[in-house]
C-alpha atoms as a printed R data frame, in Angstrom:
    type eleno elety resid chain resno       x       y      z
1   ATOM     1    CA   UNK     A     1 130.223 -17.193 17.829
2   ATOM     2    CA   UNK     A     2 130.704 -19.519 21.112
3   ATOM     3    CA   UNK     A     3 129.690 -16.096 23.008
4   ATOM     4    CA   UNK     A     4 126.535 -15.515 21.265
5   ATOM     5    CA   UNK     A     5 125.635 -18.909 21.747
6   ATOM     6    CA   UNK     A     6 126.205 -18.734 25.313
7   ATOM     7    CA   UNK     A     7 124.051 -15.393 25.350
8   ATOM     8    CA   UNK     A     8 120.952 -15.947 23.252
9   ATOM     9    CA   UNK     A     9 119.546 -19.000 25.439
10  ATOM    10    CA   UNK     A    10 119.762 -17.089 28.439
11  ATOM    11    CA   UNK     A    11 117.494 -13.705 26.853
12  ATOM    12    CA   UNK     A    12 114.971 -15.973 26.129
13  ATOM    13    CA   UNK     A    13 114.818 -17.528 29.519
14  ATOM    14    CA   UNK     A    14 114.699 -13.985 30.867
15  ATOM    15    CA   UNK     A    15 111.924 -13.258 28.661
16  ATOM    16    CA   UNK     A    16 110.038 -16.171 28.866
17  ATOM    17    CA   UNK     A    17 108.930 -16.113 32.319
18  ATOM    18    CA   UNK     A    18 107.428 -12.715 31.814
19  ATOM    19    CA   UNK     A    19 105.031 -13.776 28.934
20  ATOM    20    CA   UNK     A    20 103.858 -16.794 31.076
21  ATOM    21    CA   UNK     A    21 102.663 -14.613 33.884
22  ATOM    22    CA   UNK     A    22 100.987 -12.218 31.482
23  ATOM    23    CA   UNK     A    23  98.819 -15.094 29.877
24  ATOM    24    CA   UNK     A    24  98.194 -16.337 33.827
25  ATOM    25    CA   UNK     A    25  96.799 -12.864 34.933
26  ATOM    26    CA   UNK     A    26  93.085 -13.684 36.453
27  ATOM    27    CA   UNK     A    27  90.211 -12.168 34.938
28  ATOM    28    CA   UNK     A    28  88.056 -10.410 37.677
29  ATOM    29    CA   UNK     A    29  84.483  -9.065 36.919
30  ATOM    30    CA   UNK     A    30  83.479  -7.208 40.389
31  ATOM    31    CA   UNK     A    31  85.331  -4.705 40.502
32  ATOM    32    CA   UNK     A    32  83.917  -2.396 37.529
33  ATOM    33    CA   UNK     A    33  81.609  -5.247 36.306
34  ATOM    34    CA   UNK     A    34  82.988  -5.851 33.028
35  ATOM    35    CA   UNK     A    35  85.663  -8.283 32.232
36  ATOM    36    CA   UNK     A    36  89.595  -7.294 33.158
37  ATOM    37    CA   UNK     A    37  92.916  -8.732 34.666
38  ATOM    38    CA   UNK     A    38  93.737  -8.056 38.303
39  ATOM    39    CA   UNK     A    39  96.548  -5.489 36.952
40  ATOM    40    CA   UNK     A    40  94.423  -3.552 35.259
41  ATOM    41    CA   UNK     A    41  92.137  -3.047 37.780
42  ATOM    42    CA   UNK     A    42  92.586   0.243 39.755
43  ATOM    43    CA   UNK     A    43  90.440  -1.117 42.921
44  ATOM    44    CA   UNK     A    44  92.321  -3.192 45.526
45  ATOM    45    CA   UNK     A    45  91.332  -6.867 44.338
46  ATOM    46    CA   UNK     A    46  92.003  -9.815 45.600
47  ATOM    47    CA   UNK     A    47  90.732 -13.141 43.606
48  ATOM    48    CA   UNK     A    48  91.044 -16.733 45.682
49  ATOM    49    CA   UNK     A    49  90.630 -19.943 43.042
50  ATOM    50    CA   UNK     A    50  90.082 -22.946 43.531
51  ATOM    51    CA   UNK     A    51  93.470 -24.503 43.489
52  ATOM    52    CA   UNK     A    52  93.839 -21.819 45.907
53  ATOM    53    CA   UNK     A    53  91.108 -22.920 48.172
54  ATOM    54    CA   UNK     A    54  91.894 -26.384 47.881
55  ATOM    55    CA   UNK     A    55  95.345 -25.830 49.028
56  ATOM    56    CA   UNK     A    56  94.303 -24.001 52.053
57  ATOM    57    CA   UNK     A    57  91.710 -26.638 53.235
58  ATOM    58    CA   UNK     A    58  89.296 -24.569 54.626
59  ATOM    59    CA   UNK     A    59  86.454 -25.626 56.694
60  ATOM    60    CA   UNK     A    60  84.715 -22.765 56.344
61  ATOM    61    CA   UNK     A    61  84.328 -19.618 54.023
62  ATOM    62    CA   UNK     A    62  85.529 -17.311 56.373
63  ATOM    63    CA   UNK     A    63  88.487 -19.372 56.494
64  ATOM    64    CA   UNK     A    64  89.296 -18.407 53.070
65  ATOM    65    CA   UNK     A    65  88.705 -14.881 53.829
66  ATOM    66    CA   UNK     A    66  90.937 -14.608 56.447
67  ATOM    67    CA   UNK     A    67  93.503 -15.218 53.855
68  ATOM    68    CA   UNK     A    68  92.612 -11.248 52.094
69  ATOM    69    CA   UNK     A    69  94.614  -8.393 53.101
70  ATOM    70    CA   UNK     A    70  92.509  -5.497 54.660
71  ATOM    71    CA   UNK     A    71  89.454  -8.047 55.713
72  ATOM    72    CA   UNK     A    72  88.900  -8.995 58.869
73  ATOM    73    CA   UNK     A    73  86.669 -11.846 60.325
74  ATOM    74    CA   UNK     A    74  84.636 -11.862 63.623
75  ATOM    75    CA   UNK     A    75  83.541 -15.506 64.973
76  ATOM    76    CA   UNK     A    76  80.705 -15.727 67.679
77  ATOM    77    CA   UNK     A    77  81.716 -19.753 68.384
78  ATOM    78    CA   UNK     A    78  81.878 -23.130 66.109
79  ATOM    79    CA   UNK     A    79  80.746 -24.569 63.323
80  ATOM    80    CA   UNK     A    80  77.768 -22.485 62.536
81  ATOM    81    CA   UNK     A    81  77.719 -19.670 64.876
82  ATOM    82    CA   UNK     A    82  77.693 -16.547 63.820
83  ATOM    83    CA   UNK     A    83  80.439 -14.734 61.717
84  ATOM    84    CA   UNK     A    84  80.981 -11.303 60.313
85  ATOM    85    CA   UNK     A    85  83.395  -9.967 58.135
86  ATOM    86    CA   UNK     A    86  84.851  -6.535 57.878
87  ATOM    87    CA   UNK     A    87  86.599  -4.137 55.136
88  ATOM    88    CA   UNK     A    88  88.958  -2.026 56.040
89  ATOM    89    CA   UNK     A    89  87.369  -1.025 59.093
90  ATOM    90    CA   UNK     A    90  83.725  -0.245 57.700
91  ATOM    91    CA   UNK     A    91  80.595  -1.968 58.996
92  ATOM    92    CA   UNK     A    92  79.931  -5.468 58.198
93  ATOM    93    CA   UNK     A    93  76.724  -4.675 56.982
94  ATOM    94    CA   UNK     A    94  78.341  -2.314 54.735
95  ATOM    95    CA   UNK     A    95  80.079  -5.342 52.848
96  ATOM    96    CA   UNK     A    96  77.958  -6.021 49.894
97  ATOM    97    CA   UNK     A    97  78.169 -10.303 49.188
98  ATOM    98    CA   UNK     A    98  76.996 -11.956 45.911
99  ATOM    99    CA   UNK     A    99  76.835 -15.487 44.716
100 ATOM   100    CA   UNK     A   100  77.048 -15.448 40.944
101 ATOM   101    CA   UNK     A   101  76.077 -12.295 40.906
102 ATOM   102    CA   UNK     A   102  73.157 -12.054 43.081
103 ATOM   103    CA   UNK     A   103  73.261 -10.365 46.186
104 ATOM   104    CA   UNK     A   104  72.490 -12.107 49.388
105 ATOM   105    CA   UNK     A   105  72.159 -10.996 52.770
106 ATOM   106    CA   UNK     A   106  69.822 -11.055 55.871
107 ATOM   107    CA   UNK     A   107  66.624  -8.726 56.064
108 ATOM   108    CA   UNK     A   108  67.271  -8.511 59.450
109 ATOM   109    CA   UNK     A   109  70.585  -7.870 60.073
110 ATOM   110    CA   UNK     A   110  71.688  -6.958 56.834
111 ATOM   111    CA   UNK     A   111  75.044  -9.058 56.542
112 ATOM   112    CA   UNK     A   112  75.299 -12.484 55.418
113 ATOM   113    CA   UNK     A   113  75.717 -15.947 57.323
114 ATOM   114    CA   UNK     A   114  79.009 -16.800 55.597
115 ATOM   115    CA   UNK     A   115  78.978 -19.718 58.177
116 ATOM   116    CA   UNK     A   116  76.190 -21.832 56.340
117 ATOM   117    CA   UNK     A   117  78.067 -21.715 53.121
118 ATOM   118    CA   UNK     A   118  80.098 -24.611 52.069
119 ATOM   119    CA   UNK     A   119  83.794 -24.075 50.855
120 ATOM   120    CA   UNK     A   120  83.255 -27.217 48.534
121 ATOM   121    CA   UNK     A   121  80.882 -25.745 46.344
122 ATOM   122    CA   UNK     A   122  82.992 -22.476 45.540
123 ATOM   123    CA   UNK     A   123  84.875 -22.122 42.303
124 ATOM   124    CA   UNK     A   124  86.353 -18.565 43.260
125 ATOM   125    CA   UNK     A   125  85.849 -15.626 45.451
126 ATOM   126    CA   UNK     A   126  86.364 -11.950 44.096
127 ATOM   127    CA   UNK     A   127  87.176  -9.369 47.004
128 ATOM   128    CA   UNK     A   128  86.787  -5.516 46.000
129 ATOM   129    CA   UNK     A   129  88.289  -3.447 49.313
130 ATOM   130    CA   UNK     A   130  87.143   0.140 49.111
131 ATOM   131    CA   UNK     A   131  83.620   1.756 48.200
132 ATOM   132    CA   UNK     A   132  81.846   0.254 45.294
133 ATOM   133    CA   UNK     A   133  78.284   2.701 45.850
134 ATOM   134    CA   UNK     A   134  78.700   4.256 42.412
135 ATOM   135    CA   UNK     A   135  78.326   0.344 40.763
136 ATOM   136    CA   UNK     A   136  76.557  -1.475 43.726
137 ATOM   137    CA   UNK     A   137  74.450   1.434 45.714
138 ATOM   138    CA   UNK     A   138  74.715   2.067 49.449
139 ATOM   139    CA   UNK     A   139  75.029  -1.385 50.928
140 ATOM   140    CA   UNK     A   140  79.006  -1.692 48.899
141 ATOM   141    CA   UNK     A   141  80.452   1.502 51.016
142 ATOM   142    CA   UNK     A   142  82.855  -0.616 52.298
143 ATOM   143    CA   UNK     A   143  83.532  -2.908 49.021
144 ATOM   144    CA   UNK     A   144  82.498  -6.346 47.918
145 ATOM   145    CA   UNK     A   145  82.586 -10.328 47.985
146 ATOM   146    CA   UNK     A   146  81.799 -12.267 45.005
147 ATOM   147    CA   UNK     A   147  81.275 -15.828 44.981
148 ATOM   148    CA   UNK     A   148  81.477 -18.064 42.153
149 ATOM   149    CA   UNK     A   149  80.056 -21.874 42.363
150 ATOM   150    CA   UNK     A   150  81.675 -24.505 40.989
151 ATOM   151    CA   UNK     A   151  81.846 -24.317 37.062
152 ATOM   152    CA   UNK     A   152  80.486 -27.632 34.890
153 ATOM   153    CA   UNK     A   153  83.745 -29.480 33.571
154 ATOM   154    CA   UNK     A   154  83.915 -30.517 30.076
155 ATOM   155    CA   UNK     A   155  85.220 -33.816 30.973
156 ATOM   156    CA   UNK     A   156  83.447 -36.736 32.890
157 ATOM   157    CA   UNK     A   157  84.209 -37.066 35.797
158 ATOM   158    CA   UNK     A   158  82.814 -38.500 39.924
159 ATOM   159    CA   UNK     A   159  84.503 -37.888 42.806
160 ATOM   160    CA   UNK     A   160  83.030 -38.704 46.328
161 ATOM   161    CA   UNK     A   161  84.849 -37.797 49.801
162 ATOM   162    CA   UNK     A   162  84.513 -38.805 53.265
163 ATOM   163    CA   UNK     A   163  86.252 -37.137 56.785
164 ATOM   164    CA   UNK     A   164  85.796 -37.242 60.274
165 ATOM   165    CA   UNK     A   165  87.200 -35.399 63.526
166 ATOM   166    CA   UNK     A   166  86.583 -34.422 66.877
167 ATOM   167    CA   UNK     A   167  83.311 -33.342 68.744
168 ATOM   168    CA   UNK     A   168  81.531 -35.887 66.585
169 ATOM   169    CA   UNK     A   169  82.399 -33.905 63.360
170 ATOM   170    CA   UNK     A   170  81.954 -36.098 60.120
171 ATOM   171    CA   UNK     A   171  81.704 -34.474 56.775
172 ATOM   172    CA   UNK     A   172  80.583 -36.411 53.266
173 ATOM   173    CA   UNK     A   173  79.671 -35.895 49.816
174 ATOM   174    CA   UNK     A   174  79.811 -36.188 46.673
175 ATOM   175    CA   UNK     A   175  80.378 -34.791 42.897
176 ATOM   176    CA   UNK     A   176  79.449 -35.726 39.311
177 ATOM   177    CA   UNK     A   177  80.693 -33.659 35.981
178 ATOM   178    CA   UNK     A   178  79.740 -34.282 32.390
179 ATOM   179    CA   UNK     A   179  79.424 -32.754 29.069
180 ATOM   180    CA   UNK     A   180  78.506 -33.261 25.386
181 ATOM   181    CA   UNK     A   181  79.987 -31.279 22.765
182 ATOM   182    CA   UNK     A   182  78.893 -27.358 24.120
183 ATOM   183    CA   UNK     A   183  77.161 -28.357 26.950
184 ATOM   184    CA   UNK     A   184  78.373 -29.563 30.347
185 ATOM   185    CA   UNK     A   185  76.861 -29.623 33.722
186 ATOM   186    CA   UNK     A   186  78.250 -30.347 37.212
187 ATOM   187    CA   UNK     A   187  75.811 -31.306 40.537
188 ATOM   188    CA   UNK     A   188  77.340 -32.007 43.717
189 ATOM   189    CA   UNK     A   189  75.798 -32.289 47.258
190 ATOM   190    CA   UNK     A   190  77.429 -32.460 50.819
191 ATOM   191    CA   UNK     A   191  76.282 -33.804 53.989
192 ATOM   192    CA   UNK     A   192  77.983 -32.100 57.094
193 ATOM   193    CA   UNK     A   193  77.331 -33.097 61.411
194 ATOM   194    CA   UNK     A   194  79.032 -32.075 64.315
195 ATOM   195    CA   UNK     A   195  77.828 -32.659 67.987
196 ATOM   196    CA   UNK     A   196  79.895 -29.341 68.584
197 ATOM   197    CA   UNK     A   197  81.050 -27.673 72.431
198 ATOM   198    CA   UNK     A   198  79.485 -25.409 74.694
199 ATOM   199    CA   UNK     A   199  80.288 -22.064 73.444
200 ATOM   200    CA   UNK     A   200  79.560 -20.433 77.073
201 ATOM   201    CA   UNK     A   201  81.105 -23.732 78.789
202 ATOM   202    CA   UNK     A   202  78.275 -23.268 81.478
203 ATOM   203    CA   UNK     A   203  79.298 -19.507 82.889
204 ATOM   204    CA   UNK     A   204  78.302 -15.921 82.270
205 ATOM   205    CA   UNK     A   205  81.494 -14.876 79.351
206 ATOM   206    CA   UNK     A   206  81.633 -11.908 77.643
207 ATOM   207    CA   UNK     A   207  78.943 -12.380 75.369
208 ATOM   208    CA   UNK     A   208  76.915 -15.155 77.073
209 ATOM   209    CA   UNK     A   209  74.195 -14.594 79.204
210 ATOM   210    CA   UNK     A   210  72.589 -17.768 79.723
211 ATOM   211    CA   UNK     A   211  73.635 -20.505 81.620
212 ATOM   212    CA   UNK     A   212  72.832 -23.831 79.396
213 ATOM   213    CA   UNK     A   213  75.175 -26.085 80.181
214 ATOM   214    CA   UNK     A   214  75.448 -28.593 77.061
215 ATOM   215    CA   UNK     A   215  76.828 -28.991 73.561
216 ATOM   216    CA   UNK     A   216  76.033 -26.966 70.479
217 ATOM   217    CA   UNK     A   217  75.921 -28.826 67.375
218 ATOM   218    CA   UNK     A   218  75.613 -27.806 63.708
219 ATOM   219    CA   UNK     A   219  74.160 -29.863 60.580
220 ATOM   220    CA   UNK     A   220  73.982 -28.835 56.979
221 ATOM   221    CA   UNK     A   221  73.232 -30.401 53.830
222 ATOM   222    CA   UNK     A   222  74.200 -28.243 50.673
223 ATOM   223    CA   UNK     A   223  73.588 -28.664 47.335
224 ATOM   224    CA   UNK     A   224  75.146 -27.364 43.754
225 ATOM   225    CA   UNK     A   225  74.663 -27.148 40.059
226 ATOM   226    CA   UNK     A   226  75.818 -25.586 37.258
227 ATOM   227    CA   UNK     A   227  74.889 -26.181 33.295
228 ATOM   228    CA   UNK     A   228  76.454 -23.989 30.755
229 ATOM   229    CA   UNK     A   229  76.368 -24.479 27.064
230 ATOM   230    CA   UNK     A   230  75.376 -22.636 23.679
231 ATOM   231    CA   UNK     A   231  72.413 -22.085 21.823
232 ATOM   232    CA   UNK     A   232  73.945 -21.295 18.696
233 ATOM   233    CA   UNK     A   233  77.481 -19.750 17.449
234 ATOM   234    CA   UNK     A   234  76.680 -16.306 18.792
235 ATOM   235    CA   UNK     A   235  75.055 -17.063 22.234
236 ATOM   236    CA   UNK     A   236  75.739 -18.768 25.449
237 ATOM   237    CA   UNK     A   237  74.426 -19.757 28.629
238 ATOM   238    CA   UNK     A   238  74.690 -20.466 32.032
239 ATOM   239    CA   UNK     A   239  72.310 -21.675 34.587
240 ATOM   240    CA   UNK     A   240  74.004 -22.124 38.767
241 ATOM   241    CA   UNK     A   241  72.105 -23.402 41.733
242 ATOM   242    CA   UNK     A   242  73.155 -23.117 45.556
243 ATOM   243    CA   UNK     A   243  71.001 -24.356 48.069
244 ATOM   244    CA   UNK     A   244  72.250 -24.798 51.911
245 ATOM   245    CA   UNK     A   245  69.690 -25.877 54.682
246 ATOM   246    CA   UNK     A   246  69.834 -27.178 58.328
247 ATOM   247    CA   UNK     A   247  69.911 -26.539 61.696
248 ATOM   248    CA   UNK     A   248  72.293 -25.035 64.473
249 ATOM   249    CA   UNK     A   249  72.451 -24.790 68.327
250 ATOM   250    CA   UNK     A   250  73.794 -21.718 70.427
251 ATOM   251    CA   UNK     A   251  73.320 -20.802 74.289
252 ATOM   252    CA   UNK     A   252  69.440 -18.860 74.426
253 ATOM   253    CA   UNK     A   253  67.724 -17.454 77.278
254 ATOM   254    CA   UNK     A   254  63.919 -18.485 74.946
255 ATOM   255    CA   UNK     A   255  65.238 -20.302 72.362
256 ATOM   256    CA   UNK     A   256  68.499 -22.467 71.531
257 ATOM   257    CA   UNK     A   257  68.352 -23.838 68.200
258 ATOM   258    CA   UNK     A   258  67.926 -22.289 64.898
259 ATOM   259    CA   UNK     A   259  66.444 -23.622 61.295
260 ATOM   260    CA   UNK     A   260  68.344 -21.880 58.404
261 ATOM   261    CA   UNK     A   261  67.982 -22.272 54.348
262 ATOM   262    CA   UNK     A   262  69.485 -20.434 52.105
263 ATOM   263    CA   UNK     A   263  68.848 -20.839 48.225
264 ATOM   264    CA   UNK     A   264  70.595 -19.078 45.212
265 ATOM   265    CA   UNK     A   265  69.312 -19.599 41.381
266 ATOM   266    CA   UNK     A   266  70.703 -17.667 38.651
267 ATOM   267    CA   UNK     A   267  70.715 -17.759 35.029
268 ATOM   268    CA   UNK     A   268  72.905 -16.167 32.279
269 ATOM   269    CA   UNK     A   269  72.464 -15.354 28.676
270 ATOM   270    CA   UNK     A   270  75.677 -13.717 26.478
271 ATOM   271    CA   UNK     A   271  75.198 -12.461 23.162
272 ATOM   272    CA   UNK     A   272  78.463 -12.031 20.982
């Protein structure tokens, strides 16, 4: 009897841990665009929360995508130069990126200015490695990024930060959640400066052809919302908002600064 005592705590300590994990498996939508855990998946996925992202500190989003196995990330300078981001060797313009759900992406160029998005107003990121053409078309040959906003919590809550460094860098902002039986919102709004370096330091580099010798700074405001709630017992919704707008310098032979905005509104409806 001692000897079964002995063994029967130690099965269920075995077993335990096991069930825990299973119930902690993230849900990831990207990769087949229905609802499934990251082990069920048959794509390479990688999924980056936000205790995740808050643990790593990141000043930018590409810092949180250097984290992903198989991606790779190209920097042309500082805070808001120009970055690119590569999967598994394809093109970055063959990276297809959407924020909740909506692709975004320059005309022009056709890959995305990951550098203007703030880290602070991202929930999660989804990472598909591999061609996604069959569910995405012809711009997901070499997979696809997913970014979530921050989610509305059901709690009140305010939180307001403030930070400062070198090169004249100071960073603010501020958050406010709320909700009300089914429905909750969440809007928070950031403030970001730096004076920056010079990126060519004066001299012909690889990659610089001017000769501008002077600092190159970077300023963005960004903005977030979320509301979710239901209209009745059998259907949901959610409305998100991401708006990013300001200015940044770089080394020009005609022109040395550039306006950018970028703006992201999307709306959801779900019908049990």
């Amino acid at each position: 009897m001692a000897r079964n005592a002995r063994f029967i705590p130690f099965v269920v300590f075995l077993i335990f841990p096991g069930f825990a994990y299973s119930e902690e498996e993230p849900v990831v939508v990207t990769a087949t665009r229905t609802a499934q855990t990251v082990d069920a998946s048959l794509a390479a996925v990688s999924v980056i929360d936000r205790e995740e992202i808050e643990a790593l500190q990141p000043q930018t989003v590409t810092d949180i995508l250097r984290t992903v196995p198989g991606l790779t990330v190209s920097n042309t300078g500082g805070l808001g130069q120009p970055s690119s981001v590569f999967l598994r060797g394809s093109e970055s313009d063959h990276v297809l990126v959407l924020i909740d759900g909506i692709k975004v992406g320059s005309t022009t160029l056709g890959s995305t200015s990951f550098q203007y998005l703030d880290p602070d107003q991202i929930e999660r990121i989804e990472v598909v490695r591999g061609p996604r053409s069959s569910l995405y078309g012809a711009d997901a040959i070499g997979g696809v990024i997913q970014i979530f906003t921050r989610d509305p919590a059901k709690a009140p809550r305010a939180s307001a930060f403030a930070t400062g460094g070198t090169d004249e860098y100071s960073k603010f902002g501020a958050r406010l959640s709320a909700g009300e039986n089914a429905t909750k919102f969440s809007l928070g709004a950031n403030y970001e400066k730096s004076k920056g370096y010079d990126v060519c330091k004066g001299s012909a580099t690889a990659g610089c052809f001017t000769f501008e010798d002077d600092r190159d700074g970077y300023e963005n405001l960004s903005v977030q919302a979320s509301l979710a709630g239901s209209v009745n017992e059998n259907a949901d919704f959610s409305v998100s908002y991401l708006s990013s707008t300001g200015e940044t310098e770089y080394d020009g032979s005609f022109s040395n600064e550039t306006d950018f905005s970028i703006s992201v509104l999307g709306a959801q409806l779900s019908l049990d």
